[in-house]
CHARMM internal coordinates of N, CA and C (Angstrom, degrees):
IC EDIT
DIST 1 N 1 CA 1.4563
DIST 1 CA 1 C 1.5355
ANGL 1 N 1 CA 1 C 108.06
DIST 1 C 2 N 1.5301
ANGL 1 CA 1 C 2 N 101.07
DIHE 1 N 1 CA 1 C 2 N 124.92
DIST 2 N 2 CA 1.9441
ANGL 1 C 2 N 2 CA 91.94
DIHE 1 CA 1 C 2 N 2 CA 178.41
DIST 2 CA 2 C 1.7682
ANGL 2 N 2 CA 2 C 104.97
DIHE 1 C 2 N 2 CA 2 C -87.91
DIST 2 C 3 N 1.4351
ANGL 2 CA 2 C 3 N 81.44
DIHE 2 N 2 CA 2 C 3 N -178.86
DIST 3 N 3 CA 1.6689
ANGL 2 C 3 N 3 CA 92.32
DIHE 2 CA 2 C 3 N 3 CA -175.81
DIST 3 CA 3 C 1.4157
ANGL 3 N 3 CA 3 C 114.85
DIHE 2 C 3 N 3 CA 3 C -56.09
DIST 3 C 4 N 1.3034
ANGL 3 CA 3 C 4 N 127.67
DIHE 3 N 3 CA 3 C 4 N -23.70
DIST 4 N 4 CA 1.5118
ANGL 3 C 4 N 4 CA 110.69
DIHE 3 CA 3 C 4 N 4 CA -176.54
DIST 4 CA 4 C 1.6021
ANGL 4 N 4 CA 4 C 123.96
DIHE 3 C 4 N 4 CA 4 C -111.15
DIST 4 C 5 N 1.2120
ANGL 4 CA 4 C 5 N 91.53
DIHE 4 N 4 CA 4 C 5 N 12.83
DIST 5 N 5 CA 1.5261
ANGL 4 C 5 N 5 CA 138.26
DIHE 4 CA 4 C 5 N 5 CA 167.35
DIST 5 CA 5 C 1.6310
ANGL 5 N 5 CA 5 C 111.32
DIHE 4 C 5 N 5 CA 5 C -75.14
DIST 5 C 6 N 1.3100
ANGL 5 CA 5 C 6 N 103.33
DIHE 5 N 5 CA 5 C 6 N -76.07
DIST 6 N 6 CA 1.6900
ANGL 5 C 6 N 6 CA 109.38
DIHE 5 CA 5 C 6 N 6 CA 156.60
DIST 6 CA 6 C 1.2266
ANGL 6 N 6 CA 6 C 116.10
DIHE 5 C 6 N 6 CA 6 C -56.26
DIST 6 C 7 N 1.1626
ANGL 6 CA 6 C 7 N 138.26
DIHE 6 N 6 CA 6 C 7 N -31.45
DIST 7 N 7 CA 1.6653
ANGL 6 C 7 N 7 CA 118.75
DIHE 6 CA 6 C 7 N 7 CA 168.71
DIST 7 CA 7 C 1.2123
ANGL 7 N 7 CA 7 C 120.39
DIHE 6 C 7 N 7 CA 7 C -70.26
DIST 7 C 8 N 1.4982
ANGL 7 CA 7 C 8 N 113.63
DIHE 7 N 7 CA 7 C 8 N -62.53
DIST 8 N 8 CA 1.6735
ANGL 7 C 8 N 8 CA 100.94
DIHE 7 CA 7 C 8 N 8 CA 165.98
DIST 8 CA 8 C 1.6905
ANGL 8 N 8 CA 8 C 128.69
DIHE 7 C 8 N 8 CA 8 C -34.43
DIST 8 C 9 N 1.2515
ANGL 8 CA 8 C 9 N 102.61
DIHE 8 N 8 CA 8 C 9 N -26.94
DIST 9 N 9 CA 1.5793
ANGL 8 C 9 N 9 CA 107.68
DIHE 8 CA 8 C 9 N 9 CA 174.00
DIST 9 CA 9 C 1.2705
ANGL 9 N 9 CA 9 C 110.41
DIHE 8 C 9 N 9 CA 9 C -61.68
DIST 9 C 10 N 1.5268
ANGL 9 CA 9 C 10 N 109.86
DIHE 9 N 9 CA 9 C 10 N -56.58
DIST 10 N 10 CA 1.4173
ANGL 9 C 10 N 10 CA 110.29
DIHE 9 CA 9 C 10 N 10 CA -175.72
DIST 10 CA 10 C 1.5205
ANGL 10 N 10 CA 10 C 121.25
DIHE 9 C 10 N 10 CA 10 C -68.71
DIST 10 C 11 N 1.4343
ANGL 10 CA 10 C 11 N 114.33
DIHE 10 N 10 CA 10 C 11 N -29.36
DIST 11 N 11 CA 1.1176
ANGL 10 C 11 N 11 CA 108.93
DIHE 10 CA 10 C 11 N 11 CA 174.51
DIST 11 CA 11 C 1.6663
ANGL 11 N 11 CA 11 C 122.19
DIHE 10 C 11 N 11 CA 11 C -80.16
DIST 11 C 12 N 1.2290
ANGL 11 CA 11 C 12 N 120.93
DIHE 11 N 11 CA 11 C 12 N 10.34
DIST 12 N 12 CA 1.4926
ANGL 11 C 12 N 12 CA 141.39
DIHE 11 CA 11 C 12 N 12 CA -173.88
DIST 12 CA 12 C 1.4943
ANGL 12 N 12 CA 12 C 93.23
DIHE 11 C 12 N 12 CA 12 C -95.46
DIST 12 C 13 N 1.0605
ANGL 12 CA 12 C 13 N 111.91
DIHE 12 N 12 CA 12 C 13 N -60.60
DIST 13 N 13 CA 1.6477
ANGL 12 C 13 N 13 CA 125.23
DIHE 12 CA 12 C 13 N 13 CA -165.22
DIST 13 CA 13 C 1.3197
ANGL 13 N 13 CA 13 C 102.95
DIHE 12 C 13 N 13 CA 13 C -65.17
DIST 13 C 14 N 1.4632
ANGL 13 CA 13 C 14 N 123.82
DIHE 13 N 13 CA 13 C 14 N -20.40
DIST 14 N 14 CA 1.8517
ANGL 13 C 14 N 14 CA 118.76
DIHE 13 CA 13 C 14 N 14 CA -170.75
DIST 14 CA 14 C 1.3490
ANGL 14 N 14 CA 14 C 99.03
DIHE 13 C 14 N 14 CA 14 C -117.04
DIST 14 C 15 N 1.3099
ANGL 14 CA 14 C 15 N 124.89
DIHE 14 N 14 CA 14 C 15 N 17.79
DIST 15 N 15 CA 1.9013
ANGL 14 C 15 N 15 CA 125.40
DIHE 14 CA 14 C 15 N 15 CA -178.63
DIST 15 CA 15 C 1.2867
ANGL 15 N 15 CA 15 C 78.06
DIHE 14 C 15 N 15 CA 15 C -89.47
DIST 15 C 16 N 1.2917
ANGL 15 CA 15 C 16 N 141.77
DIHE 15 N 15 CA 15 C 16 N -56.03
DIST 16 N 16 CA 1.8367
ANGL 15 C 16 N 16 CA 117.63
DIHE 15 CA 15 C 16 N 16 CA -165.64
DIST 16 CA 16 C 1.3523
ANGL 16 N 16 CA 16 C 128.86
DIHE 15 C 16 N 16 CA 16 C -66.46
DIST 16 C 17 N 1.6915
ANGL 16 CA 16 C 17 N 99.82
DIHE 16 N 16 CA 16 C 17 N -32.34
DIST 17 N 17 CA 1.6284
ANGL 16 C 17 N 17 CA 117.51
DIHE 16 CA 16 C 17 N 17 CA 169.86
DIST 17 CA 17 C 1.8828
ANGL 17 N 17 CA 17 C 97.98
DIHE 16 C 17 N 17 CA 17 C -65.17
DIST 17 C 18 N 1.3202
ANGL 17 CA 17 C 18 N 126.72
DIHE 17 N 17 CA 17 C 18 N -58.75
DIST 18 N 18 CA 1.5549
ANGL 17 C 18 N 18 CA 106.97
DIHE 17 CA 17 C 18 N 18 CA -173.39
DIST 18 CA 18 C 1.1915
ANGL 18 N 18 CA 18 C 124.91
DIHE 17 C 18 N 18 CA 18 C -69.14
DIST 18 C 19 N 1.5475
ANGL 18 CA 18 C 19 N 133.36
DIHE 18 N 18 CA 18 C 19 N -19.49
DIST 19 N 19 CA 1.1988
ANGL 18 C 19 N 19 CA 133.02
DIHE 18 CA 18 C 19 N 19 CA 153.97
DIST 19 CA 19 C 1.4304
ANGL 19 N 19 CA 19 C 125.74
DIHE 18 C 19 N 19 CA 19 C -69.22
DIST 19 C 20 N 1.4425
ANGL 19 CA 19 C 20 N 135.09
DIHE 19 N 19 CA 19 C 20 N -4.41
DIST 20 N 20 CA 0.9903
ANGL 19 C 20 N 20 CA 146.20
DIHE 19 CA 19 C 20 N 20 CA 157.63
DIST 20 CA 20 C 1.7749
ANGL 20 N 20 CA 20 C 111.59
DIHE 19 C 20 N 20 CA 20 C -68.75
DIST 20 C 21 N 1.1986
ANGL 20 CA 20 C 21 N 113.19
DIHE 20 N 20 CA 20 C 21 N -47.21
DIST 21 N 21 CA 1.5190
ANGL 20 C 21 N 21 CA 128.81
DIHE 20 CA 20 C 21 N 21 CA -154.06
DIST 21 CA 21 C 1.7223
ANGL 21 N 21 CA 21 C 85.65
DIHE 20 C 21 N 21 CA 21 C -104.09
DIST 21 C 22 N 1.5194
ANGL 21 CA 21 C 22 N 143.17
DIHE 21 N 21 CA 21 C 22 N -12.84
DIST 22 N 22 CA 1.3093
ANGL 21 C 22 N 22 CA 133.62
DIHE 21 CA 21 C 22 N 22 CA 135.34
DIST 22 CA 22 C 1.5815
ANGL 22 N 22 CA 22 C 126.41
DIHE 21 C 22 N 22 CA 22 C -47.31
DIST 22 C 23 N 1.0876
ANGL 22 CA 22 C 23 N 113.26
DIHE 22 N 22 CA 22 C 23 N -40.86
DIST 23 N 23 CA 1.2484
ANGL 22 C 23 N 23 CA 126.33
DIHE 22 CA 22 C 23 N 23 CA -156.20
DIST 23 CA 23 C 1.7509
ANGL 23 N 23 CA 23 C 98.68
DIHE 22 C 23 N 23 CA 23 C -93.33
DIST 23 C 24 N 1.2522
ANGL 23 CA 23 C 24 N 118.88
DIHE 23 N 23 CA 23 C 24 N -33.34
DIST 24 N 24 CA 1.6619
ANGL 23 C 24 N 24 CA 123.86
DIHE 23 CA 23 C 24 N 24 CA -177.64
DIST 24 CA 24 C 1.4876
ANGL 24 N 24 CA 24 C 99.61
DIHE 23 C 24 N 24 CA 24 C -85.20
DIST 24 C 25 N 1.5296
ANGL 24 CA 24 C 25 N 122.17
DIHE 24 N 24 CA 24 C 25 N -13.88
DIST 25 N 25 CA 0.9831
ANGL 24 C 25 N 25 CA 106.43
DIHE 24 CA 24 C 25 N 25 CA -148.48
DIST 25 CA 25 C 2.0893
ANGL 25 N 25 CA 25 C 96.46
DIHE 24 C 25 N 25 CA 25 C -99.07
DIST 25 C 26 N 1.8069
ANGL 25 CA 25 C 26 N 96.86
DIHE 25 N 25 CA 25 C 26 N -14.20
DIST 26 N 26 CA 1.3029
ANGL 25 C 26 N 26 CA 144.46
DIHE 25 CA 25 C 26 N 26 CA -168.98
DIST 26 CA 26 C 2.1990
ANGL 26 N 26 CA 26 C 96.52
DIHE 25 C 26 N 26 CA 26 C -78.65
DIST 26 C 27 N 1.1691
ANGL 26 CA 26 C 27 N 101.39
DIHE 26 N 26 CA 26 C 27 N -59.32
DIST 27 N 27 CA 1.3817
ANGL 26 C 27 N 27 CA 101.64
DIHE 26 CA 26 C 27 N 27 CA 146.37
DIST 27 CA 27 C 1.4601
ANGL 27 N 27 CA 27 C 154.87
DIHE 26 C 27 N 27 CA 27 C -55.72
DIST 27 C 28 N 0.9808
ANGL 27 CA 27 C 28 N 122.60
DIHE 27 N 27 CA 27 C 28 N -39.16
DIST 28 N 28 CA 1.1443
ANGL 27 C 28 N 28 CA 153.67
DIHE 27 CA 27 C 28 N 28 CA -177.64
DIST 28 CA 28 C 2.0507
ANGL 28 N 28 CA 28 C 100.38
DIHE 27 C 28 N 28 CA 28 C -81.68
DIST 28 C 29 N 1.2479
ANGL 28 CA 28 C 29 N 92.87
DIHE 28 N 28 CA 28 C 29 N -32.77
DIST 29 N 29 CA 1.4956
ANGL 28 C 29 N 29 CA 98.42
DIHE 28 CA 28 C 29 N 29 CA -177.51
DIST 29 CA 29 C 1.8374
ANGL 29 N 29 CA 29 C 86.73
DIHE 28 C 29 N 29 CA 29 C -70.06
DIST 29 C 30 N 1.2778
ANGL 29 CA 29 C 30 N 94.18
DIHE 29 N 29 CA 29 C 30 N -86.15
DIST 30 N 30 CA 1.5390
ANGL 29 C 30 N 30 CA 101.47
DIHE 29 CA 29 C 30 N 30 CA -173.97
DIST 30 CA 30 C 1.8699
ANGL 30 N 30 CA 30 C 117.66
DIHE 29 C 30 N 30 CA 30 C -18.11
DIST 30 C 31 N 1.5571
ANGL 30 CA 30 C 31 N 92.53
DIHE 30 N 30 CA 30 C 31 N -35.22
DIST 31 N 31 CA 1.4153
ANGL 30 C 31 N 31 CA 86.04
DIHE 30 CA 30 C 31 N 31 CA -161.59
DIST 31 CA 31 C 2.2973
ANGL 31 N 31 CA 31 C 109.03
DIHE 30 C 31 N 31 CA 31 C -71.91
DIST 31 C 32 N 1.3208
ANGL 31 CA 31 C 32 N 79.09
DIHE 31 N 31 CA 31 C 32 N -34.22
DIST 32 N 32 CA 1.4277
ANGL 31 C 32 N 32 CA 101.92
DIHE 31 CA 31 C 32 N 32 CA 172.47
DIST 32 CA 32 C 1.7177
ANGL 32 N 32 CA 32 C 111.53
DIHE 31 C 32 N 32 CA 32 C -59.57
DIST 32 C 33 N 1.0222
ANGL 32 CA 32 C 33 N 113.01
DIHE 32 N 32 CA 32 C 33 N -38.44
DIST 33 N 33 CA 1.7280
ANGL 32 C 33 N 33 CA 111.91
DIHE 32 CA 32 C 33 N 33 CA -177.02
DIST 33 CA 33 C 1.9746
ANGL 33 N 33 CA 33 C 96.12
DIHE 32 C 33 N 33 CA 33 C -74.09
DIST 33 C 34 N 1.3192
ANGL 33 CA 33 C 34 N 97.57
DIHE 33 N 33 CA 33 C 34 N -40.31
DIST 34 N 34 CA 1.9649
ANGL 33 C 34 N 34 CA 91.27
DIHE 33 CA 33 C 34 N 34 CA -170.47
DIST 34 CA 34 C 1.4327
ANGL 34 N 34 CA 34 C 101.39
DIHE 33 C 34 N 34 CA 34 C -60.90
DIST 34 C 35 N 1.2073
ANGL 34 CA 34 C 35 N 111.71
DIHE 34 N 34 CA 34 C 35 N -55.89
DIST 35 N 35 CA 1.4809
ANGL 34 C 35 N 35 CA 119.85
DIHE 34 CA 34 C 35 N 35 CA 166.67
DIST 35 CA 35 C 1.8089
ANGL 35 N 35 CA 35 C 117.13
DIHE 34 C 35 N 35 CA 35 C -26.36
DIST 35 C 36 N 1.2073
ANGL 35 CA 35 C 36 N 84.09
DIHE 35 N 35 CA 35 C 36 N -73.67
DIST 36 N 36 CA 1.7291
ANGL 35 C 36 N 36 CA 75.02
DIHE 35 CA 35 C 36 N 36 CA 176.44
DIST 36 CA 36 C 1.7351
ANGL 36 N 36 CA 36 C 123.95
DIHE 35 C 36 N 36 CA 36 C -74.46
DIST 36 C 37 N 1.2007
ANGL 36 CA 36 C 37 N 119.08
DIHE 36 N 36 CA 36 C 37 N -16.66
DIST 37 N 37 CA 1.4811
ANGL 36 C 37 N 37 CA 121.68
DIHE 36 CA 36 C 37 N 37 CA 155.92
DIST 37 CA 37 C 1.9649
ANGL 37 N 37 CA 37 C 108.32
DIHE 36 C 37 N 37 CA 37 C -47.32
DIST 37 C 38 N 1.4759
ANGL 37 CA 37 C 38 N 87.11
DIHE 37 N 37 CA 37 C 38 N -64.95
DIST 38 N 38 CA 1.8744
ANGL 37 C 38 N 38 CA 79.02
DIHE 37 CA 37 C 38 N 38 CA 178.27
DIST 38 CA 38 C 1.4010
ANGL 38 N 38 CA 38 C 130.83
DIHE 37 C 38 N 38 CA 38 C -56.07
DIST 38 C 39 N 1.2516
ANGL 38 CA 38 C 39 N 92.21
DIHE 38 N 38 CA 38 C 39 N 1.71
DIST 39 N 39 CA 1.8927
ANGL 38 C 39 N 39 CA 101.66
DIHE 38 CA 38 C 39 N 39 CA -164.72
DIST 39 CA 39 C 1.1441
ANGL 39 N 39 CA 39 C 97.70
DIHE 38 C 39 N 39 CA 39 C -84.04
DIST 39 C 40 N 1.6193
ANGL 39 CA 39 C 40 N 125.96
DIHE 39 N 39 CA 39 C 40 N -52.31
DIST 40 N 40 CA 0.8359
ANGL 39 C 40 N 40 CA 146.01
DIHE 39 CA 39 C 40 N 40 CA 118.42
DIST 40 CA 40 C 1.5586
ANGL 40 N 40 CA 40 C 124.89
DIHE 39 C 40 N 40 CA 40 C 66.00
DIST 40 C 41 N 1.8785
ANGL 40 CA 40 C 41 N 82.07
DIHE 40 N 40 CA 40 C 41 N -114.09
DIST 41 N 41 CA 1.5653
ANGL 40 C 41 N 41 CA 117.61
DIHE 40 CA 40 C 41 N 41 CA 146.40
DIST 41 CA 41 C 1.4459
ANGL 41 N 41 CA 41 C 131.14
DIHE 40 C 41 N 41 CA 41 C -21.41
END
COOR INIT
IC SEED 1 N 1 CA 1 C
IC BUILD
């Protein structure tokens, strides 16, 4: 396997890990805005 051969690998293997850690990160937003709505209050 050449070198850019092995990168595409690796970068195949971490497209599920960064769309995972989008999506929490997609939460975590939300959770932070309710948060400060109640603060708010």
């Amino acid at each position: 396997m050449n070198k850019s051969q092995e990168i595409q690998s690796i970068i195949a293997q971490r497209q599920p890990l960064a769309k995972k850690l989008a999506d929490i990160e997609t939460g975590l937003s939300s959770l932070y805005a309710a948060i400060a709505r109640l603060e708010q209050d």
